[in-house]
DOGUKE-321455 format. One record per residue (C-alpha): z, y, x; residue number from 0. Coordinates in Angstrom, 3 decimals, decimal comma, padded with zeros to 6 digits. Layout:
REM residues N
Z/Y/X/NUM .
...
//
This chain:
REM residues 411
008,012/-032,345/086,941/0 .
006,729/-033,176/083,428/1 .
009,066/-036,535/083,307/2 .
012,095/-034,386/083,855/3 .
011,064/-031,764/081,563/4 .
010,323/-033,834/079,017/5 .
013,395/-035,702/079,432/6 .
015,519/-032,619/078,951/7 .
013,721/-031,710/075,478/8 .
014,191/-034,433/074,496/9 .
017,614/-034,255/075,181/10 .
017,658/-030,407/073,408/11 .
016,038/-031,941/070,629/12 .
019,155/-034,404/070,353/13 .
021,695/-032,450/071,106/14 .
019,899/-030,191/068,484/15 .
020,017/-032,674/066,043/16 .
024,288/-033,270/066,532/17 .
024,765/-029,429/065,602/18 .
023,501/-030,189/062,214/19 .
026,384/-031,957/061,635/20 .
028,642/-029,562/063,185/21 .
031,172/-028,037/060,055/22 .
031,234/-024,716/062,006/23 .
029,141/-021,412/061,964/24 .
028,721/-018,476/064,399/25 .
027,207/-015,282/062,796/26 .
025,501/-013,188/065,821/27 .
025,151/-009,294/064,850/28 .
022,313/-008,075/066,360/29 .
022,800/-005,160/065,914/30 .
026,128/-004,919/067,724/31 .
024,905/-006,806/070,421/32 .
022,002/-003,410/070,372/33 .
025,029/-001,110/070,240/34 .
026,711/-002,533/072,962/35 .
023,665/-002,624/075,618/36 .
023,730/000,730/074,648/37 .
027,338/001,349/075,552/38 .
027,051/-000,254/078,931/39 .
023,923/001,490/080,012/40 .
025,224/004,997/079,108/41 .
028,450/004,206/080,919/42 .
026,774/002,869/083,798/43 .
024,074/006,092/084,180/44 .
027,254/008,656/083,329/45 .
026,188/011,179/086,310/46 .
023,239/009,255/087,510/47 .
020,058/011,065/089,012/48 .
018,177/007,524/088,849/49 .
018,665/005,439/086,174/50 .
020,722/002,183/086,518/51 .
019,026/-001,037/085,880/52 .
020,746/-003,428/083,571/53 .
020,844/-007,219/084,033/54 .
021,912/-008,492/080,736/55 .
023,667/-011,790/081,788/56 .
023,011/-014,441/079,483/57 .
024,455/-017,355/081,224/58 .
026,512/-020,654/079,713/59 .
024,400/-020,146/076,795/60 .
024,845/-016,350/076,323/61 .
028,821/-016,587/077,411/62 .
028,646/-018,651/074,043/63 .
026,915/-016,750/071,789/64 .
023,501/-018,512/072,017/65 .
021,657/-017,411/074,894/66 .
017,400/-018,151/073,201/67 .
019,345/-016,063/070,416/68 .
020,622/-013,341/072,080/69 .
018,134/-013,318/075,097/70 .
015,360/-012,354/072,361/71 .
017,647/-009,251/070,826/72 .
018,080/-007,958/074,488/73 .
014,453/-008,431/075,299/74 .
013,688/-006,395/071,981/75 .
015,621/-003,617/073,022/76 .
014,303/-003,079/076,191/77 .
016,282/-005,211/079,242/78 .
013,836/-006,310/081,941/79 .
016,351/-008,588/083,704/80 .
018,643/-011,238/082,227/81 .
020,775/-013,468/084,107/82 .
021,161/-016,803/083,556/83 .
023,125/-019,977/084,914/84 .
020,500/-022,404/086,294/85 .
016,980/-023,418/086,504/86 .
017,107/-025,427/083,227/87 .
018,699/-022,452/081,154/88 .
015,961/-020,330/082,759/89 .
013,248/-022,681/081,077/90 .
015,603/-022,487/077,694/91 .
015,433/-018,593/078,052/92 .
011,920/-018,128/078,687/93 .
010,543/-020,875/076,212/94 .
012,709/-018,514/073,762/95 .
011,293/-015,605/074,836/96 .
007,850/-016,927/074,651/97 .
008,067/-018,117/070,920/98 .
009,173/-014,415/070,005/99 .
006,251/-012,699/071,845/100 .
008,546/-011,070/074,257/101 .
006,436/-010,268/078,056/102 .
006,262/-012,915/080,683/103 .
007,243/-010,254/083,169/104 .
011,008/-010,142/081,583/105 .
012,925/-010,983/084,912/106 .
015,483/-014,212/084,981/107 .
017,812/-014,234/087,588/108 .
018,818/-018,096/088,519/109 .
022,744/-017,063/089,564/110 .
024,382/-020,081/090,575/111 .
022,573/-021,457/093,191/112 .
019,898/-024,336/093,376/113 .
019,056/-027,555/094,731/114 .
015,777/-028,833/096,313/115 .
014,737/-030,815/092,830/116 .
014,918/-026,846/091,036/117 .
012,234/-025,380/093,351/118 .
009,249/-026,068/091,456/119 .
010,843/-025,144/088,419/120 .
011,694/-021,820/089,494/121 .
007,575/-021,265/090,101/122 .
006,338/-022,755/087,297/123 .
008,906/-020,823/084,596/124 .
008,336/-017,748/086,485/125 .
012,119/-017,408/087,888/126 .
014,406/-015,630/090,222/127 .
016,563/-017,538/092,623/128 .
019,811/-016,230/094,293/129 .
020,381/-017,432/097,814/130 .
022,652/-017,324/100,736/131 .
021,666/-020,079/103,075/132 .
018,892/-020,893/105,379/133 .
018,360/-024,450/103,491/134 .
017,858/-021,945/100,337/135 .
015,153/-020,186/102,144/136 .
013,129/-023,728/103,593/137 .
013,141/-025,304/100,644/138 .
011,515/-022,443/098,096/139 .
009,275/-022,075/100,833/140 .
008,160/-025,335/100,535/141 .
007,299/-025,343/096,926/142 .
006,109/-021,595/096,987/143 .
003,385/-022,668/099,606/144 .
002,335/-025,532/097,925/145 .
001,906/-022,994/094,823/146 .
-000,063/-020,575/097,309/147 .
001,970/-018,231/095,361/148 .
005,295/-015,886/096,782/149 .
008,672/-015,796/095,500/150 .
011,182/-013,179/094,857/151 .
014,524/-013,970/095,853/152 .
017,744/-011,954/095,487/153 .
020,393/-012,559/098,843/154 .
023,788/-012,731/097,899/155 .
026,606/-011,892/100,533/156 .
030,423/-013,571/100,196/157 .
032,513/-010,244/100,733/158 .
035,860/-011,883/099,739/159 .
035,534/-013,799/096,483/160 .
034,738/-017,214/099,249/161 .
032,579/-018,795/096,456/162 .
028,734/-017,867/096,312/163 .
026,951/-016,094/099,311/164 .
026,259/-015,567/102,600/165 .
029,515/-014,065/105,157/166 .
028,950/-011,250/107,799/167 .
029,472/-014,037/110,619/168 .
026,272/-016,216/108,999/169 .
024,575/-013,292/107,803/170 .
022,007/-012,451/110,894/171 .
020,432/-015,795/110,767/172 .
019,990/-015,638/107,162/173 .
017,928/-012,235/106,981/174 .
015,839/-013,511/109,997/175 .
014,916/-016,127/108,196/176 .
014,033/-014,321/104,982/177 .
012,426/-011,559/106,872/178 .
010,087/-013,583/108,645/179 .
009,031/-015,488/105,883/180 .
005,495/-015,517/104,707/181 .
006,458/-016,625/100,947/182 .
009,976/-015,827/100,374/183 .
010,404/-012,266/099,809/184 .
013,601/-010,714/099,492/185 .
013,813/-008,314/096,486/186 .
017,356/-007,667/095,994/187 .
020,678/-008,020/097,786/188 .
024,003/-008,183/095,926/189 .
027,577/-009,312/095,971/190 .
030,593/-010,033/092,700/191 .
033,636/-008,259/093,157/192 .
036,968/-010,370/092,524/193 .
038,864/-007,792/091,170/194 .
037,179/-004,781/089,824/195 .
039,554/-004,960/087,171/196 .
042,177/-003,421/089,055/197 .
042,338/000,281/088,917/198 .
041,665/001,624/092,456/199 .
042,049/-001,791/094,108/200 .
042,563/-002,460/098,176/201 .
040,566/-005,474/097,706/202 .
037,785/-003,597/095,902/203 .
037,424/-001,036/098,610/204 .
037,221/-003,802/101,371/205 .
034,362/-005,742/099,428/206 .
032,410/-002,305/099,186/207 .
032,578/-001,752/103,000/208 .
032,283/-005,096/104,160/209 .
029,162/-004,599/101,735/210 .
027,740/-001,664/103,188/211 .
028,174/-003,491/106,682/212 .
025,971/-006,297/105,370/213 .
023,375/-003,682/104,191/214 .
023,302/-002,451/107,400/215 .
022,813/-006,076/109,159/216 .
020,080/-006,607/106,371/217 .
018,013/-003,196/107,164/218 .
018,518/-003,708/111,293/219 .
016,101/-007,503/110,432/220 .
013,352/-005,060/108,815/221 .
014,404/-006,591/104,818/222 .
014,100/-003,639/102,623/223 .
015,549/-004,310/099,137/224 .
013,765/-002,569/096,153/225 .
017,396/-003,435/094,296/226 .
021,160/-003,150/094,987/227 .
023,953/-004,938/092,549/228 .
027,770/-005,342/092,831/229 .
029,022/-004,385/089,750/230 .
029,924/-006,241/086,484/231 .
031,595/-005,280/082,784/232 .
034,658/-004,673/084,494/233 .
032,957/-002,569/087,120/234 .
031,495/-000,341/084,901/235 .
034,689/-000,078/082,537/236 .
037,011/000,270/085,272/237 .
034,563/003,157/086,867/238 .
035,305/003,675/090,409/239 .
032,512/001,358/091,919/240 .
029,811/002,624/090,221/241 .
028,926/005,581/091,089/242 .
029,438/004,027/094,718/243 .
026,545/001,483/094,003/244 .
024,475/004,223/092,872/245 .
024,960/006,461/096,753/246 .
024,317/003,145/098,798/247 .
021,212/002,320/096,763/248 .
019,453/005,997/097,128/249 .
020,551/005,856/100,898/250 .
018,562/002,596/101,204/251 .
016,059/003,945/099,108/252 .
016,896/000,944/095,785/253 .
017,812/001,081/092,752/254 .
021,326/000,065/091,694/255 .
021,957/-002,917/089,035/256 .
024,843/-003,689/087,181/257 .
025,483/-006,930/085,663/258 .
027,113/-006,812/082,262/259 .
027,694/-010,331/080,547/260 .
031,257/-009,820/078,700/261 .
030,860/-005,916/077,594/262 .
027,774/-006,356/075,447/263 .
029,543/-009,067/073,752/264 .
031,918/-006,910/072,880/265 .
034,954/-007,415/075,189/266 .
036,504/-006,118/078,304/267 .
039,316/-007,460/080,499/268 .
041,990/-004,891/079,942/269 .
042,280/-002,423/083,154/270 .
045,461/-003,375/084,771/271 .
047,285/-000,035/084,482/272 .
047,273/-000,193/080,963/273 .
044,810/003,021/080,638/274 .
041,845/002,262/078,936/275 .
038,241/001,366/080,428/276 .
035,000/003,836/079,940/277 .
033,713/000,761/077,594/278 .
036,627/-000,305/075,676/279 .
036,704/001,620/072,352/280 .
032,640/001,305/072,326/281 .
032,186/-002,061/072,116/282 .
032,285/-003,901/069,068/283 .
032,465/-008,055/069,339/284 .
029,222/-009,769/068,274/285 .
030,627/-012,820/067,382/286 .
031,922/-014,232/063,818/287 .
032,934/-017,832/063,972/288 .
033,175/-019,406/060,709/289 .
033,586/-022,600/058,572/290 .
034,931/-024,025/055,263/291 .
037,574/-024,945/053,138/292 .
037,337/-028,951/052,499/293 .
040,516/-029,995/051,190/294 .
043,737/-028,367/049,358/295 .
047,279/-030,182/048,514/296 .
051,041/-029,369/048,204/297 .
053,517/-030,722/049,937/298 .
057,678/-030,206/049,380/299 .
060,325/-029,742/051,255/300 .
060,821/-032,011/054,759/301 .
057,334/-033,117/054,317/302 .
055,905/-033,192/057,552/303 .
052,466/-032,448/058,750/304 .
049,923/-033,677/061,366/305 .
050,235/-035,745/064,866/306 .
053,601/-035,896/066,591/307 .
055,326/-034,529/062,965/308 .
055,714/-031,136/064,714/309 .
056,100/-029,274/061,489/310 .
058,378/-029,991/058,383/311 .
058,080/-027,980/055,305/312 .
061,595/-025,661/054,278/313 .
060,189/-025,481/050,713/314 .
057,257/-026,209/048,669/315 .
054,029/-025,564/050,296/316 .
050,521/-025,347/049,838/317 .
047,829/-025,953/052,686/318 .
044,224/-026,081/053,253/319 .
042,362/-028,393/055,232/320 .
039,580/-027,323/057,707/321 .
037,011/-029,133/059,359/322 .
037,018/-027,473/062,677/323 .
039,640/-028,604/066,139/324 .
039,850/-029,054/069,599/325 .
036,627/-030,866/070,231/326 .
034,734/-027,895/068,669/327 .
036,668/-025,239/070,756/328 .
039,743/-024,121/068,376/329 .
042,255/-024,687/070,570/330 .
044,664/-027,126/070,384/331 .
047,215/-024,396/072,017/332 .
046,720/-022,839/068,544/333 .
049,110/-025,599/066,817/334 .
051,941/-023,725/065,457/335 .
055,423/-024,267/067,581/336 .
052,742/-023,350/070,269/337 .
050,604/-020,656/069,738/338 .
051,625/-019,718/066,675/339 .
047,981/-019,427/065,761/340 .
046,328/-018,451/062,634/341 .
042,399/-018,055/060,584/342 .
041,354/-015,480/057,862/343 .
040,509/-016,124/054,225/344 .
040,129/-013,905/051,633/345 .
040,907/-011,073/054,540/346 .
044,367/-012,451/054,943/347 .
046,284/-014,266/057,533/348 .
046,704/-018,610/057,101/349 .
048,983/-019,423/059,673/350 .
048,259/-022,861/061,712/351 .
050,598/-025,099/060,174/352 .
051,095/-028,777/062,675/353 .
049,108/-029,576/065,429/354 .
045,293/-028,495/065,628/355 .
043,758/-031,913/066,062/356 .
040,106/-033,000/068,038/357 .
037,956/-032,341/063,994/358 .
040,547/-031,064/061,882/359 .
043,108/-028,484/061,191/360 .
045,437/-027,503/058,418/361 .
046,420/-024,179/057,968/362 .
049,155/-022,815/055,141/363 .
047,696/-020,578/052,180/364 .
050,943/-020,429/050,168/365 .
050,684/-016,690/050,037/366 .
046,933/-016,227/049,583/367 .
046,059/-016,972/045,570/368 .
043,430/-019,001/044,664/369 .
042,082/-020,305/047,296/370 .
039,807/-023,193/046,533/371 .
037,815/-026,195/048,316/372 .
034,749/-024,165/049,923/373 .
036,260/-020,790/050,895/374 .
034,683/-019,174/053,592/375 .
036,931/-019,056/056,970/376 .
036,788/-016,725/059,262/377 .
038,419/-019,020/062,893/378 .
037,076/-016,236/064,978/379 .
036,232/-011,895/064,018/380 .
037,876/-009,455/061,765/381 .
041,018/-010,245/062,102/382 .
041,516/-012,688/064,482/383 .
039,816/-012,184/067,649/384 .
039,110/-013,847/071,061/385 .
041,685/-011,590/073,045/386 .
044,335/-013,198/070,690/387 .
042,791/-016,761/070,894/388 .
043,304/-016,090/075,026/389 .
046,968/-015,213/074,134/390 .
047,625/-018,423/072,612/391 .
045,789/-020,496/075,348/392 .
047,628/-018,952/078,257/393 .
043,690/-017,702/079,364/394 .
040,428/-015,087/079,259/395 .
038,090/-014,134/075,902/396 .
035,700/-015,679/078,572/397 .
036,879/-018,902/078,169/398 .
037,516/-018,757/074,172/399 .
033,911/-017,631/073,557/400 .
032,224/-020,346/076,591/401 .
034,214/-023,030/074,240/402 .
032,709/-022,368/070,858/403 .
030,601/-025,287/069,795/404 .
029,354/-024,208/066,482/405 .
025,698/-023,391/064,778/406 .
024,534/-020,001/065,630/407 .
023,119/-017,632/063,021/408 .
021,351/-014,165/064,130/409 .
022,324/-011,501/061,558/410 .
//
């Protein structure tokens, strides 16, 4: 246990050490990231006689945002549960949390899965496993008796997305198992809906009652949850699921969860009628990606720039040089002919001139005076933001914001 903990600081500590060099900045507001918790909760309690519990998901390093960063904002503002990707980001999260005096009882959910090697780990930092299978079940019992200490788990039940969870057919055997365990004690049960983006959705209805059916399997084995959860951002901006959460918790006598990762960063997946979500014109995004100016020259007319000579010049041109590409998450789909992309300086548009390449990028500031070696950057905020960084790639803000490999700053 200590050999492979202290192998992965000192691995941190490395990888810690590389970001120094990194030529790229991400500003975290704080106080955004306050505003939108905010947001989400009061849209997720709109006509609730209990309140909902929120489980502020913090996984692949805060949906990349920094999750020791933003973990300690959340846990300042009141969130009991965060969710985060494995047993190793758990320890991350809670050493974080320890070093800003935030209490040990602040919940971490483990959500995607765990092997035998993790089950220690999950005791000693004081974690949260999800589980589905029997093997799940054996092997935290294992390390939980040799702790002489129970374990909370959350069950998690497959009602169409075919990824994570338990199905109805498997389902019986599972709860047995949990219900007759002596250290294993199931505290909630929840599933992920695979489309709660869609207004209304077929699918969406068919999760909820396949759902309620597990529910029903669960309570027949004597397992009484203390919490329900099915819902994510999209759940809560798209609306029709949540107060549905809500009924089937008081029936079972829980409390609903909702999960929000996306909506407290600021984003939502746009609701596929084209209406806008309960969420949508609340949020504000938390993240500001920035870096530098490092070079400036003129080129003339048929000069060409960067790999593949993609781009010739139809007059007399002058570009700046950034220190930022591919390999630290600008996209290479942002290479003009392609994407057409484009950064901020001095509050203006610099269109991506060539092809963004793995550390560099040249962008064109004919039309923006004075710009000079050093000039702040903005790659990513105000003008420029991760829905339009999707566009380019042909993909999600989810995937944009994952990608950012950059130094994080808490503002």
């Amino acid at each position: 246990m200590c050999r492979s903990f202290c192998w992965r600081k000192e691995k941190i500590t490395a990888a810690a050490a590389i970001m120094d060099l990194v030529k790229n900045w991400a500003e975290i507001s704080s106080a955004r990231l306050v505003e939108n918790l905010r947001a989400v909760q009061a849209v997720a309690n709109r006509g609730a006689s209990a309140a909902v519990e929120t489980l502020a998901v913090v996984k692949a390093n805060g949906y990349g945002h920094d999750a020791a960063l933003v973990a300690r904002v959340l846990v300042d503002a009141g969130v009991r549960w965060l969710g985060v990707t494995d047993v190793e980001e758990g320890a991350l999260v809670r050493a974080a949390l320890g070093e800003s005096g935030a209490q040990p009882e602040t919940r971490l959910l483990v959500m995607c899965g765990l092997e035998p090697a993790d089950c220690t780990a999950v005791i000693a930092q004081g974690l949260t496993p999800v589980v589905w299978t029997v093997d799940h079940i054996a092997m935290i019992e294992q390390a939980a008796e040799a702790a002489v200490q129970r374990v909370r788990v959350h069950l998690e039940i497959d009602t169409g997305m075919a990824r994570q969870g338990v199905d109805l057919a498997g389902l019986a055997a599972v709860a047995e198992r949990l219900a007759g365990s002596r250290w294993v004690v199931c505290e909630g049960v929840m599933s992920h809906l695979s489309s709660a983006e869609i207004a209304d959705s077929a699918v969406t209805r068919a999760q909820r009652e396949r759902f309620t059916e597990a529910l029903q399997i669960i309570v027949s084995k004597g397992i009484r949850p203390k919490l329900v959860h099915l819902g994510s951002t999209s759940a809560v901006d798209e609306g029709s699921t949540m107060g549905w959460v809500r009924e089937t918790a008081a029936q079972l006598g829980a409390g609903a969860m909702v999960r929000t990762g996306l909506a407290l960063y600021g984003h939502c997946l746009p609701i596929d009628t084209g209406r806008e979500g309960a969420l949508t014109s609340r949020l504000q995004p938390v993240l500001t990606w920035k870096t530098r100016v490092i070079g400036i020259r003129q080129i003339g007319l048929g000069d060409t720039v960067g790999y593949g000579a993609t781009f010739a010049a139809k007059s007399l041109m002058r570009l700046a040089l950034l220190p930022v590409g591919y390999a630290d998450g600008f996209r290479r789909a942002a290479s003009s002919g392609i994407g057409d992309g484009w950064v901020m300086i001095a509050g203006k548009r610099a269109p991506v001139v060539g092809r963004v390449s793995m550390n560099l990028t040249t962008v064109d500031v004919t039309d923006i005076e004075g710009v000079a070696v050093g000039d702040e950057v903005v790659l990513l905020g105000e003008g420029v933001s991760a829905e339009e960084h999707a566009r380019w790639s042909g993909t999600i803000p989810y995937d944009i914001l994952c990608g950012i490999r950059a130094k994080f700053e808490l503002k």
